[in-house]
Backbone bond lengths (Angstrom), bond angles and torsions (degrees), N, CA, C in turn:
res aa  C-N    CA-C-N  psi(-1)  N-CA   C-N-CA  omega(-1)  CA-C   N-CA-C  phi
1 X - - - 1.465 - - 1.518 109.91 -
2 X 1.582 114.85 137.93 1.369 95.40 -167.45 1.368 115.41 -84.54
3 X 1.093 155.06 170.24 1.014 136.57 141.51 1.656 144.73 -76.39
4 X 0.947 102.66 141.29 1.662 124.31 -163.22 1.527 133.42 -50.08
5 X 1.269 93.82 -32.50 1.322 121.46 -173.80 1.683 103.35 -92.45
6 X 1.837 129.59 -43.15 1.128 116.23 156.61 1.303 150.54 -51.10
7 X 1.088 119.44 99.41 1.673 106.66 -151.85 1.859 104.25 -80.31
8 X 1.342 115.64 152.91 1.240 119.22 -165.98 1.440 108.60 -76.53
9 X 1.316 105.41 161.52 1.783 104.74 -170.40 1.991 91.94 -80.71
10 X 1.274 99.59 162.43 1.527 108.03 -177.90 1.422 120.54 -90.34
11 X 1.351 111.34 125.86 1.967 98.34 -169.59 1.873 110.68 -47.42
12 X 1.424 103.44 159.53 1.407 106.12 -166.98 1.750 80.01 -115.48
13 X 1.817 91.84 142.13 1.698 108.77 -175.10 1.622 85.90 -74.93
14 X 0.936 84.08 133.59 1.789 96.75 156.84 1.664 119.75 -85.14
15 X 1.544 91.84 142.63 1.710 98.20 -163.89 1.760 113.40 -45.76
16 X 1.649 124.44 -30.95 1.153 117.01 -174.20 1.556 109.22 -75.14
17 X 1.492 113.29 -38.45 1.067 121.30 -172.70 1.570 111.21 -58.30
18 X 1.153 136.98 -41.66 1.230 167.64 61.75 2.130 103.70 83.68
19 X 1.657 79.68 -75.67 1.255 96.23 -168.86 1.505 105.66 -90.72
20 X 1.361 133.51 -18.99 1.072 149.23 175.17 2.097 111.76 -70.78
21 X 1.437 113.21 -38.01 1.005 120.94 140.51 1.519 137.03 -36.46
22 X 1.479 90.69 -80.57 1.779 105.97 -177.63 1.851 103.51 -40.37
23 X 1.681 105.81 -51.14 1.167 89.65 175.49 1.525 138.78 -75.26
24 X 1.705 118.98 -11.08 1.161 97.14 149.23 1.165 145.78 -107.87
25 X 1.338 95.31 30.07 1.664 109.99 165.21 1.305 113.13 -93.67
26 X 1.647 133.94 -5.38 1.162 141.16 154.75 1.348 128.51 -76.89
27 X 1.408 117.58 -24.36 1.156 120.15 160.70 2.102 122.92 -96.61
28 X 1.044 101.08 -14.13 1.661 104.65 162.72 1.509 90.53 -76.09
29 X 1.227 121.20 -88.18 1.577 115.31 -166.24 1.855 111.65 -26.12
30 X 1.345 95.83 -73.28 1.749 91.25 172.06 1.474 120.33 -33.31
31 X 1.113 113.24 -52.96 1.864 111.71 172.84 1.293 102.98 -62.02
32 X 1.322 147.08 -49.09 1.548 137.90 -119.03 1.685 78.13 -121.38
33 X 1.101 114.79 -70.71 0.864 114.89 -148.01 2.188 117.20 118.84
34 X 0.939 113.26 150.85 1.363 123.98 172.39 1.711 116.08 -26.98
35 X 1.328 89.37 -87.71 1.632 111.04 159.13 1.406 130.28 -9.30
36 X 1.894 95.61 -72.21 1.383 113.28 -138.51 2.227 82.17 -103.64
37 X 1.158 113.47 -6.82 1.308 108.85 -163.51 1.981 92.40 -78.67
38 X 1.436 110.20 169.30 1.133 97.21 163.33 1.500 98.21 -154.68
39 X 1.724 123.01 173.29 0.755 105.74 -141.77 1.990 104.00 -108.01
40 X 1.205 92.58 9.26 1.461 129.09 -179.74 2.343 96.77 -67.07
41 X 0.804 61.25 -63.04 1.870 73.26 173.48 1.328 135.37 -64.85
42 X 1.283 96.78 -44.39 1.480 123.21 163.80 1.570 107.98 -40.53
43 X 1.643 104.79 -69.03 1.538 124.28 152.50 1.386 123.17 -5.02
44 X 1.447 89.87 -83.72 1.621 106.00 -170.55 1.903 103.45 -60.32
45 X 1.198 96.37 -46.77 1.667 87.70 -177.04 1.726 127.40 -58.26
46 X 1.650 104.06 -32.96 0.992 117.16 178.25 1.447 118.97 -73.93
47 X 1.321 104.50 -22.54 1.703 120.02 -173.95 1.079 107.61 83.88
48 X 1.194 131.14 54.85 1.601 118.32 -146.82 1.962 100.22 -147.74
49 X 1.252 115.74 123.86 1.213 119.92 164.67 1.708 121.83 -37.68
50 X 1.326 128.99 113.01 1.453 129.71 176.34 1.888 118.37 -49.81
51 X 1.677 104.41 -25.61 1.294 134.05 -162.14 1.702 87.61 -69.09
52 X 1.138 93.23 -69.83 1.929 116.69 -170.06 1.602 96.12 -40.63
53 X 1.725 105.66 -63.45 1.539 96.55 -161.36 1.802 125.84 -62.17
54 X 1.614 89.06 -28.24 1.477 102.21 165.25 1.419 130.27 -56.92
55 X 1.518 113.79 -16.52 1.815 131.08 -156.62 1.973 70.10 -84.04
56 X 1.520 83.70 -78.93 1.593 108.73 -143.84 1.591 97.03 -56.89
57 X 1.412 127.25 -24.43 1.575 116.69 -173.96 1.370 138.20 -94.84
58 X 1.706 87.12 -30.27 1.063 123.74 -169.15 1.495 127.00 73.36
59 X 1.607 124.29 -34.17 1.307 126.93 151.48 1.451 106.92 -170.99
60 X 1.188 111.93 -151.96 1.607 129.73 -158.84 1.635 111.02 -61.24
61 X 1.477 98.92 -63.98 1.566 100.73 167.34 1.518 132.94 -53.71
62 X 1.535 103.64 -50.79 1.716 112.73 162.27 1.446 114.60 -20.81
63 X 1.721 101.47 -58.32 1.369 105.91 -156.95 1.502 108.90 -74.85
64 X 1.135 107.61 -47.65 1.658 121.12 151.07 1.688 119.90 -12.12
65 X 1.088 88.08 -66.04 1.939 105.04 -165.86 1.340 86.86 -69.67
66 X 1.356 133.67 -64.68 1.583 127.90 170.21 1.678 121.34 -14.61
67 X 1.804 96.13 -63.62 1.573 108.71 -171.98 1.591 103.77 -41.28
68 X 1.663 97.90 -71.45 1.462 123.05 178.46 1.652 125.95 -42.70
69 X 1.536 120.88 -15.31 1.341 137.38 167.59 1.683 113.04 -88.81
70 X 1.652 110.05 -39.84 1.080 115.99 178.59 1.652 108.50 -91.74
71 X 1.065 130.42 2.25 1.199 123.32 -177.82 1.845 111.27 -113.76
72 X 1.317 117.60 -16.10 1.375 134.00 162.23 1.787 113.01 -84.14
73 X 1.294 105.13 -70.69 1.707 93.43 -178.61 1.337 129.56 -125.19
74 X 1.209 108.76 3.56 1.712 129.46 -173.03 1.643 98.89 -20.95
75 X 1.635 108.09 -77.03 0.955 134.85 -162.50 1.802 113.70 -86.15
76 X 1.362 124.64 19.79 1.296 118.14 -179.55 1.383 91.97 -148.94
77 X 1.495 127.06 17.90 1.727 106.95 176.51 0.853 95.99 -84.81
78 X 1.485 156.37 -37.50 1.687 146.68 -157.68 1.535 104.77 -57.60
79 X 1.569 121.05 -23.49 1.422 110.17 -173.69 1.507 96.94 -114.96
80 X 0.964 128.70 -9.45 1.792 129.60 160.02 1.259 119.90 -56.31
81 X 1.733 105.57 -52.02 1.380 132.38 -169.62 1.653 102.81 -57.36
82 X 1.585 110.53 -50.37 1.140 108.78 -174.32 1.700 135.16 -91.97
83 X 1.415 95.09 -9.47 1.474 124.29 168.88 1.693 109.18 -64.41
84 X 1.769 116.32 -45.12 1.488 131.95 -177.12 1.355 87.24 -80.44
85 X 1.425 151.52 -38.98 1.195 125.70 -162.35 1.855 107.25 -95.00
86 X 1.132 136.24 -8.00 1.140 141.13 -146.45 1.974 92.55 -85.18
87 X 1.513 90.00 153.39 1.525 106.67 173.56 1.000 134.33 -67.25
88 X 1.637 117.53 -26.55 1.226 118.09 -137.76 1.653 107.72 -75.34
89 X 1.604 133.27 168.87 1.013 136.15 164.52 1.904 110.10 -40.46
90 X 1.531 113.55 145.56 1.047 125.43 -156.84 1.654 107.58 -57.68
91 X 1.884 112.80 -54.24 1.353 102.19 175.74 1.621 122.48 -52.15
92 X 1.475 128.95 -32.75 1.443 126.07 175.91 1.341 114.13 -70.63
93 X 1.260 116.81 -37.95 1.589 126.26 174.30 1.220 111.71 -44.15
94 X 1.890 107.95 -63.64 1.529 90.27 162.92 1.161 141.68 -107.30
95 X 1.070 114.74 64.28 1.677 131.06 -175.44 1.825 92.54 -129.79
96 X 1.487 127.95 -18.09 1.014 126.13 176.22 1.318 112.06 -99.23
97 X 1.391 135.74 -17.39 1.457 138.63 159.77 1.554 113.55 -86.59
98 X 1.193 122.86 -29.15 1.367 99.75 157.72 1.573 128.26 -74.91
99 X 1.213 110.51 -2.31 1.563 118.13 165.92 1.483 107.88 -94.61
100 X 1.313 138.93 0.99 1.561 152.77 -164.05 1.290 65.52 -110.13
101 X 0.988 126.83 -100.84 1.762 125.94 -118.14 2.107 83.04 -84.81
102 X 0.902 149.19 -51.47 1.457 115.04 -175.85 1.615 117.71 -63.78
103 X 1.653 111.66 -16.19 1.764 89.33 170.90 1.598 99.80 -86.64
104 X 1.899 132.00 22.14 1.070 131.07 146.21 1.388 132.87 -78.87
105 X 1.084 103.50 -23.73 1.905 115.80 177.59 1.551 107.70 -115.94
106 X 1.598 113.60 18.81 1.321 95.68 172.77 1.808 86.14 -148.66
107 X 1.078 112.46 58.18 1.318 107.79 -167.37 1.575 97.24 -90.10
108 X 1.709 122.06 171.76 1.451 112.82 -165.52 1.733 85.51 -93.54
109 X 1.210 131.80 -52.32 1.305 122.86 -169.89 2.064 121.98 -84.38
110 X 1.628 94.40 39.02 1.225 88.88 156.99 1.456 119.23 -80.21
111 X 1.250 118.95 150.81 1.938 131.29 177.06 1.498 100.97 -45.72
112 X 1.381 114.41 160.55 1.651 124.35 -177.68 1.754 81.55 -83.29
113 X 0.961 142.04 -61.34 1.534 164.54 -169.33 1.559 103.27 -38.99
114 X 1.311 96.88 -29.26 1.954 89.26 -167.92 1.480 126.25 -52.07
115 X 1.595 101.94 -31.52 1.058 137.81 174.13 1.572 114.23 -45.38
116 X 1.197 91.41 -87.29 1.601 91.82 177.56 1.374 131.37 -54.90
117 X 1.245 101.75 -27.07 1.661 121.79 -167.32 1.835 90.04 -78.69
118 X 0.922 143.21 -52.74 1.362 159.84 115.85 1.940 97.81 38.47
119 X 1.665 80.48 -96.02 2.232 90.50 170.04 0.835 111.69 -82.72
120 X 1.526 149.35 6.35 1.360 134.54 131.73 1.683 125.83 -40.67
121 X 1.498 90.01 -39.79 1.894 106.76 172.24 1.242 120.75 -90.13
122 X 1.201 118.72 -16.01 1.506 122.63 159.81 1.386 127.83 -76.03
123 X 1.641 103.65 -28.27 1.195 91.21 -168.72 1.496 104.05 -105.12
124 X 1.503 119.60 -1.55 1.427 129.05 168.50 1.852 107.23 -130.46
125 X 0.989 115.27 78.00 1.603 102.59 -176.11 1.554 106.85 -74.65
126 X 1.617 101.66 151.23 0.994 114.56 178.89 1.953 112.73 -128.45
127 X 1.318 126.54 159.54 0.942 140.03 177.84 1.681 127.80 -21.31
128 X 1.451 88.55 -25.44 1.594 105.87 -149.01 1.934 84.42 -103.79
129 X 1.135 133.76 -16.47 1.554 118.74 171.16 1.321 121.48 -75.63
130 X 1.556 126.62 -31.62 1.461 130.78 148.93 1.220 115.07 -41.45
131 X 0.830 133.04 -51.43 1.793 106.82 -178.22 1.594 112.94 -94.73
132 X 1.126 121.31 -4.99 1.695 136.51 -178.27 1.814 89.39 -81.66
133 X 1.322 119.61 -28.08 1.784 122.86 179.53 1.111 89.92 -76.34
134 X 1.525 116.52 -61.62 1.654 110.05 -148.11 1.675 111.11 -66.84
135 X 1.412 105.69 -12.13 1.483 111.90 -166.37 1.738 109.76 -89.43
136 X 1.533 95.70 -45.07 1.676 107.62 -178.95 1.489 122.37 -111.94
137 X 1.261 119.91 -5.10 1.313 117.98 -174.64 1.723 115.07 -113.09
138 X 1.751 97.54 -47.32 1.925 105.73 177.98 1.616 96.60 -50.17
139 X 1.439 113.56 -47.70 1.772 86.97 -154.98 1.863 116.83 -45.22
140 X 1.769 86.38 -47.98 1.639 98.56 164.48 1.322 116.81 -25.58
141 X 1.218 116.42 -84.40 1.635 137.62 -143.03 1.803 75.94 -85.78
142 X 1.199 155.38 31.95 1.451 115.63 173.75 2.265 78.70 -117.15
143 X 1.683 96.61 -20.90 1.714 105.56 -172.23 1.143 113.10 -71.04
144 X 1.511 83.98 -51.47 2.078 79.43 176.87 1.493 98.97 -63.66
145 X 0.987 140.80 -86.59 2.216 131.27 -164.62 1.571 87.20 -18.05
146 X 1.205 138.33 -63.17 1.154 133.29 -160.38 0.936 110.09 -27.86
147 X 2.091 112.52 -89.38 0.940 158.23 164.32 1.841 108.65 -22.19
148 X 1.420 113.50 -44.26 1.859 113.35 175.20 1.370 98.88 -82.35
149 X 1.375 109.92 -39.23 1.659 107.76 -170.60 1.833 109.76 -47.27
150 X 1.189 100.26 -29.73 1.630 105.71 -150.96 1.279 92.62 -92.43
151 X 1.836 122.71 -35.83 1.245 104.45 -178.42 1.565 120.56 -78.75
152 X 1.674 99.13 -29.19 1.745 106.33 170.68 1.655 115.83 -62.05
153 X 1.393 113.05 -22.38 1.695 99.06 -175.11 1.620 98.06 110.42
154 X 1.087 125.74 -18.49 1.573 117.90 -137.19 1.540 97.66 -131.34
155 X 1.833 124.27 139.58 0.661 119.18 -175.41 1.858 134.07 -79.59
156 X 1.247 111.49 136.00 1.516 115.79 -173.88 1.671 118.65 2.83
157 X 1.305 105.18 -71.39 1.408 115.90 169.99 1.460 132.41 -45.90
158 X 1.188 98.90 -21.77 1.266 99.42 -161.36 2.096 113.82 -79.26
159 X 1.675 118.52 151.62 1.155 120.05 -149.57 1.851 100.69 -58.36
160 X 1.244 126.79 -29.04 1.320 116.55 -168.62 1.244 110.83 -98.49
161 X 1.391 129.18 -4.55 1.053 128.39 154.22 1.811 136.45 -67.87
162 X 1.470 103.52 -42.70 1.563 118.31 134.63 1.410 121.99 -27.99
163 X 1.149 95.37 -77.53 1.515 97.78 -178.80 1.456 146.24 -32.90
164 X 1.618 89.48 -43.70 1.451 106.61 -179.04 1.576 94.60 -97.04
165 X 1.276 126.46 -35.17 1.911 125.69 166.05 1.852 94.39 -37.67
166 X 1.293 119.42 -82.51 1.861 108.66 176.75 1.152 126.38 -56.06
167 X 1.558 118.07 -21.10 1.855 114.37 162.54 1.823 112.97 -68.78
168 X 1.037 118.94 -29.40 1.747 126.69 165.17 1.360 92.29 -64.14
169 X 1.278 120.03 -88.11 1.472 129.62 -160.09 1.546 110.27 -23.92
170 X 1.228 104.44 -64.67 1.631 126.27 177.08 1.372 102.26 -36.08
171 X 1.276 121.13 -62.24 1.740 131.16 -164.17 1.581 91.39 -59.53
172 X 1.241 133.26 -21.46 1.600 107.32 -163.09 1.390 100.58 -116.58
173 X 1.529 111.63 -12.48 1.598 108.12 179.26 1.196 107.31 -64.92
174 X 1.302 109.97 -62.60 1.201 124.04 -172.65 1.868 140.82 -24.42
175 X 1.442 81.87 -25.25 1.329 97.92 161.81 1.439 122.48 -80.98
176 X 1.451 118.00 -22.06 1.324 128.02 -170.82 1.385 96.51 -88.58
177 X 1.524 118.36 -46.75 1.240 121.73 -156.76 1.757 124.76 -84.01
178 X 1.860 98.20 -36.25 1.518 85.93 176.37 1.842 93.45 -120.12
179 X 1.355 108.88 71.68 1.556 110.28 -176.66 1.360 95.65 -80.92
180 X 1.141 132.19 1.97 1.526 115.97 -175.42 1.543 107.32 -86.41
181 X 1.595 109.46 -35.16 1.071 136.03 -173.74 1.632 108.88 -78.30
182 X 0.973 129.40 -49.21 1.637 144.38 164.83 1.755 98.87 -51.81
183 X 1.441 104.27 -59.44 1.839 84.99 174.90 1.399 127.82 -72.18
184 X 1.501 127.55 -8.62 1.550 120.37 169.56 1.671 99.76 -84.11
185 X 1.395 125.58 -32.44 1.380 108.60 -171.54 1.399 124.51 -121.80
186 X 2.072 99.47 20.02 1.693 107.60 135.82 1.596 103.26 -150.48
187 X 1.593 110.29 101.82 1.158 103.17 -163.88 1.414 106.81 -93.78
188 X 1.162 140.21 14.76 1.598 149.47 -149.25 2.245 75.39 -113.88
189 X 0.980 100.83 -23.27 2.009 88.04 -160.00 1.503 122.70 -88.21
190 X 1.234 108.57 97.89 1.483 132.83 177.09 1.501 124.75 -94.18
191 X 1.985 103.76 98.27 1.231 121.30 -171.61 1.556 100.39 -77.95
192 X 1.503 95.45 82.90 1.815 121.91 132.59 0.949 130.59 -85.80
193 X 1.583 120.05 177.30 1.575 121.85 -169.18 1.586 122.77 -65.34
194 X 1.338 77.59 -21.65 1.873 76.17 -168.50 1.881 106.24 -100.80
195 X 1.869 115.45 -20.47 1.338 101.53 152.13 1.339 121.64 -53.91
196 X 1.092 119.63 -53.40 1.685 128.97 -151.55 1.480 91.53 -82.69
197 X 1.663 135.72 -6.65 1.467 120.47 158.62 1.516 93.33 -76.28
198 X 1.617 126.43 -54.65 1.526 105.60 -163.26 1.552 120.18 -75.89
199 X 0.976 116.46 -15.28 1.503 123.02 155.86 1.503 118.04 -58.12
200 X 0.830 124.77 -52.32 1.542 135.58 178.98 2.173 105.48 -57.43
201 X 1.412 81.91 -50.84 1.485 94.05 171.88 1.666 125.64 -53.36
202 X 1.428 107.32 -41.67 1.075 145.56 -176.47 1.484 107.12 -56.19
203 X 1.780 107.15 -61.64 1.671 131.01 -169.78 1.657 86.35 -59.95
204 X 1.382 119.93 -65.77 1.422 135.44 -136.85 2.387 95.66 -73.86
205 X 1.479 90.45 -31.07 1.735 91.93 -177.39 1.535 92.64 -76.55
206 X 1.322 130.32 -50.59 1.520 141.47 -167.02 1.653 103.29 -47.50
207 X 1.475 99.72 -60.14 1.578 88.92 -171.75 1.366 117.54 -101.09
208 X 1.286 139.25 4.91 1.489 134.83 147.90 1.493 107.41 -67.53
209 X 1.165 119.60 -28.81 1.668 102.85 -178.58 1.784 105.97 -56.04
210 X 1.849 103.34 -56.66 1.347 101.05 172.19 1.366 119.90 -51.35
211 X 1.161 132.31 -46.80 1.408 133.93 -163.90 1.737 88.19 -65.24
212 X 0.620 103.29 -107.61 1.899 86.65 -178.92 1.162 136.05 -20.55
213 X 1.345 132.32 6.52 1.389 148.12 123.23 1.255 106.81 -70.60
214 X 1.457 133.43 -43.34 1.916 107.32 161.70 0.691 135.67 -90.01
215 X 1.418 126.01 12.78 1.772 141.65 165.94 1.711 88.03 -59.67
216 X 1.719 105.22 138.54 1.284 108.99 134.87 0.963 144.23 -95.92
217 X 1.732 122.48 165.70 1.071 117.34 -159.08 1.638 106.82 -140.48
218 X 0.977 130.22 148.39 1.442 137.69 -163.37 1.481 107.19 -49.50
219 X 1.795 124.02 -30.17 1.669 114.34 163.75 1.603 101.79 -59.49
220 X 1.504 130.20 -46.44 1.072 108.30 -152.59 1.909 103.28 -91.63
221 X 1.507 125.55 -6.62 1.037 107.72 -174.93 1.691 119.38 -85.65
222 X 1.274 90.62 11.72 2.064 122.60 -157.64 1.898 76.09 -90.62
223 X 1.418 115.79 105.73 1.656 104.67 140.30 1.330 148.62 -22.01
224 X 1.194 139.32 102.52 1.755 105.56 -160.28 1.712 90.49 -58.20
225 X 1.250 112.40 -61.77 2.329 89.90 -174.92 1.184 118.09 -13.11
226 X 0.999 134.70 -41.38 1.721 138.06 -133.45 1.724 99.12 -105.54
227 X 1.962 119.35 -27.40 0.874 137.49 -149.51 1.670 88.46 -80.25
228 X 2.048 117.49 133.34 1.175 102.98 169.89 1.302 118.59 -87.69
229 X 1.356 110.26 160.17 1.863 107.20 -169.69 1.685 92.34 -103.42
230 X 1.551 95.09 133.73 1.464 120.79 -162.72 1.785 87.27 -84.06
């Protein structure tokens, strides 16, 4: 007889069930929006017990922050992860993370939904994109400052090192971000493996040329005062 007082362990979602969820909680959210989505629907669409999602989520936002984790890097940290950890000298380092993180924002099995769900969060943010940054995006952006810092001379923090860390960034979002816009005004361009290597190639020749136009260099660290007059 069992006893009464032990409470039973809680069924474990199974991985399809799982993923069969996430996605239609990515596409209610994308339609609805944050707010207006609920989690009642989510349910029904997913086929999915309300009981279950409550165990494993705990509630509305949980499941949310989930979507928004699994719909940004779920599936592309294994080559991020190892791109931020890699040895190589600083210019290859990052010429190999900006090819990590755009076959991350241009991956073939991102959701049709990401999209919208995307300016749904832009244009109403909610709680759950702060730590979905701190989880998938800082490691990025803290490597690259690294990675420019080291080739500029100049430490991480500092304002021009930033700068050009979101002038990179920018070059590779951009494809993710205004692809609607990139396909009316280059519609021939199909992010395959071997574009998104010469694109990547492309980002990484584009902005080391500049970055070595803001490296200094011993004319410019020379004062003109200090300079003798020939």
């Amino acid at each position: 007889m069992a006893d009464p007082l032990v409470k039973s362990k809680p069924p474990v979602m199974p991985e399809d069930t799982r993923s069969k969820l996430l996605d239609a909680a990515g596409q209610v959210f994308a339609e609805s929006g944050f707010q207006a989505a609920t989690v009642r629907e989510i349910c029904s669409c997913a086929g999915v017990n309300i009981a279950l999602v409550n165990y494993h989520f705990g509630d509305k936002l949980e499941l949310y922050t989930e979507v928004l984790r699994h719909s940004v890097g779920a599936s592309g940290n294994g080559i991020i992860n190892q791109a931020i950890g890699g040895t190589a000298p600083p210019a290859e380092a990052f010429r190999q993370l900006i090819h990590a993180m755009l076959l991350r924002v241009c991956r073939a099995d991102r959701p049709g939904w990401h999209y919208r769900l995307m300016m749904h969060e832009f244009a109403q943010p909610t709680p759950a994109m702060a730590s979905v940054i701190n989880e998938t995006m800082r490691p990025v952006y803290d490597r690259f400052r690294e990675l420019i810092g080291s080739m500029l001379g100049l430490p991480p923090d500092h304002d021009q090192v930033r700068l050009a860390t979101h002038s990179v960034i920018a070059q590779v979002v951009h494809y993710a971000h205004a692809r609607h816009v990139v396909s009316r005004v280059w519609p021939e361009l199909e992010l395959n493996a071997e574009r998104i290597t010469q694109i990547a190639t492309h980002i990484a020749d584009f902005s080391l040329a500049g970055l070595r136009q803001m490296a200094p260099t011993p004319a410019r660290k020379t004062p003109a005062r200090l300079k003798r007059k020939k």
